[in-house]
C-alpha positions in Angstrom: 88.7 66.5 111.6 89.3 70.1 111.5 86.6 72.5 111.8 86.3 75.5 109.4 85.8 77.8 112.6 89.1 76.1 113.9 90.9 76.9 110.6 89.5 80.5 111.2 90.8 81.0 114.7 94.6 79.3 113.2 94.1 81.6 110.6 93.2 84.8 113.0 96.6 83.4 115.4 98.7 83.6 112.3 97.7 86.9 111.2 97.9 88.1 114.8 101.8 86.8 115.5 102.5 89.0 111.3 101.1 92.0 112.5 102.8 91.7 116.0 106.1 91.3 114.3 105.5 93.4 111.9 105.3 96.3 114.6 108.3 95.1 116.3 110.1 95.5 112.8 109.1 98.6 112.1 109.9 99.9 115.4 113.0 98.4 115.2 114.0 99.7 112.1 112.8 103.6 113.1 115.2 103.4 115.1 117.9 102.4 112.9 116.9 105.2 110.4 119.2 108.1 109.6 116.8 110.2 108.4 113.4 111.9 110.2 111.5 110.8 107.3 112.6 106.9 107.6 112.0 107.1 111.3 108.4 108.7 111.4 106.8 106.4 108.3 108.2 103.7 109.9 106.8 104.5 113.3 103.4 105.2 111.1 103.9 101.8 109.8 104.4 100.5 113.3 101.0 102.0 114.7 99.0 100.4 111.5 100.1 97.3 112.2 99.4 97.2 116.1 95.9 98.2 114.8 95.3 96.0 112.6 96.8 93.6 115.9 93.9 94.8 117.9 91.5 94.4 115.1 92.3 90.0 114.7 92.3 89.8 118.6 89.0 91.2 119.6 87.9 89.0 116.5 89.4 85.8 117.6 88.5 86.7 121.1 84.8 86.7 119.9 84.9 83.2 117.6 86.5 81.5 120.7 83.4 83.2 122.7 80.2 83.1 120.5 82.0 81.1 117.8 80.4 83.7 115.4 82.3 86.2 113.1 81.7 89.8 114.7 80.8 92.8 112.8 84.0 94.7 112.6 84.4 98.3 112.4 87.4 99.2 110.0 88.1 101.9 108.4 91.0 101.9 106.2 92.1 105.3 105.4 93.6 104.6 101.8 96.9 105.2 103.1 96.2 108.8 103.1 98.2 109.0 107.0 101.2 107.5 105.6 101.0 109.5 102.4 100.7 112.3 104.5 103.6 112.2 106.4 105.7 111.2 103.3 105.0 113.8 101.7 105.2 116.5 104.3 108.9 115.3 105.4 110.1 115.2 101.8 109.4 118.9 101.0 111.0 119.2 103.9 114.3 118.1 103.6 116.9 117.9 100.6 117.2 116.1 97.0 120.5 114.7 98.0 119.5 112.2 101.0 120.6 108.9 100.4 119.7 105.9 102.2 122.1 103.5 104.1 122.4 100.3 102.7 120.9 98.9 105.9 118.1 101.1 105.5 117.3 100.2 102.0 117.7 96.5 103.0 115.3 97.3 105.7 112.2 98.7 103.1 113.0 96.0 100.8 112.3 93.0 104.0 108.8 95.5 104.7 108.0 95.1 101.3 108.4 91.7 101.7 106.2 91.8 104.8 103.8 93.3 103.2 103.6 91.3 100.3 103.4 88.2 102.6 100.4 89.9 104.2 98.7 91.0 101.4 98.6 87.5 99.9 97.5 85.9 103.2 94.7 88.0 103.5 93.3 87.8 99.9 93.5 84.2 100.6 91.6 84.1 103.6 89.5 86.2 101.9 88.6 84.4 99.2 88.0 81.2 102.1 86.0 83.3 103.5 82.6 82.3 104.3 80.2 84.9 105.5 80.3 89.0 103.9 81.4 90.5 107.0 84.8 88.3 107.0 85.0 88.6 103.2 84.8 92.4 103.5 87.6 93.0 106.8 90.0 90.5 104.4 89.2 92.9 101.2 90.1 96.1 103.7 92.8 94.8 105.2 94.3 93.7 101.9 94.1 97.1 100.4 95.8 98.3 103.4 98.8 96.1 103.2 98.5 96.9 99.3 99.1 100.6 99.8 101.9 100.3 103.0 103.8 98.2 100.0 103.2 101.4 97.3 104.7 103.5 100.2 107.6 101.9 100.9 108.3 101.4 97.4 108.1 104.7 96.8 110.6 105.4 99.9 113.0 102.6 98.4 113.2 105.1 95.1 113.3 107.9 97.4 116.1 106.7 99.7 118.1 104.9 95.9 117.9 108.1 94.1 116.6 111.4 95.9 117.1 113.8 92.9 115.5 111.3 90.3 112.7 110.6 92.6 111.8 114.6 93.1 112.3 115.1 89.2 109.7 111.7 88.7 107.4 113.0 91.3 107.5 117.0 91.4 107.7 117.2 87.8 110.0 120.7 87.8 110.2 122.8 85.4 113.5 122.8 83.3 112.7 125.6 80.9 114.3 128.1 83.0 111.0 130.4 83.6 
């Protein structure tokens, strides 16, 4: 019979091996970019993830230890780093900047990614069976949540440059 702290540490190995190719992705696809914007959000992306890495290690390093759920200190930023860089490199460059095909193709499979994620971890979440557990599931969700938003919002960006500035800088048409 499988224990629950043995479906925990499967779980915590799952979620390691997503966020581990989850960086190689991103990396992967930075490269591939052909624009500075693509290649540093994606490189953002990247980092998050190898944190988030780190973060399900030290914890399944310390169930298969103590076989105890450690108090984990995570602070998700809301996105706010990502956001950041988005929108610094787009007042930076041009409304005319379409994305490859390959490059769209590549933000649609990160949505994907995140999506997968995000599900996996509300799941957990709701398994969950002590607050401290509950609560890193809940953060981690909201993170995977917002990278989604962002490449979403990249996808527009990278389908229709013009229409996305007009949608998101709201300009001024009446000529004063």
């Amino acid at each position: 019979m499988v224990t629950e702290q043995e479906k925990t540490a499967e779980a915590l190995k799952m979620a390691i091996q997503m966020e581990t190719d989850g960086k190689e992705f991103y990396l992967k696809a930075s490269k591939k970019s052909s624009n500075d914007m693509g290649k540093t959000l994606l490189q953002t992306l990247a980092k998050e993830e190898d944190l988030h890495r780190i973060k399900f290690q030290e914890i399944y390093d310390a169930i298969s230890k103590e076989m105890a759920w450690p108090t984990v200190d995570l602070h998700p930023d809301g996105g706010k780093n990502l956001k950041t860089v988005f929108a610094t490199v787009t007042r930076e460059i041009s409304s005319d900047n379409k994305g490859s095909s390959t490059e769209l193709e590549a933000v649609q499979t990160g949505m994907a990614m995140e999506n997968k994620t995000y599900d996996l971890y509300i799941a957990r979440g709701e398994k969950a069976s002590g607050s401290a557990e509950k609560d890193f599931y809940k953060s981690l969700s909201v993170q995977e949540r917002m990278h989604y938003q962002i490449l979403q919002d990249y996808y527009e960006y990278l389908k229709d440059p013009a229409g996305w500035f007009i949608r998101k800088e709201h300009p001024s048409l009446d000529g004063g």
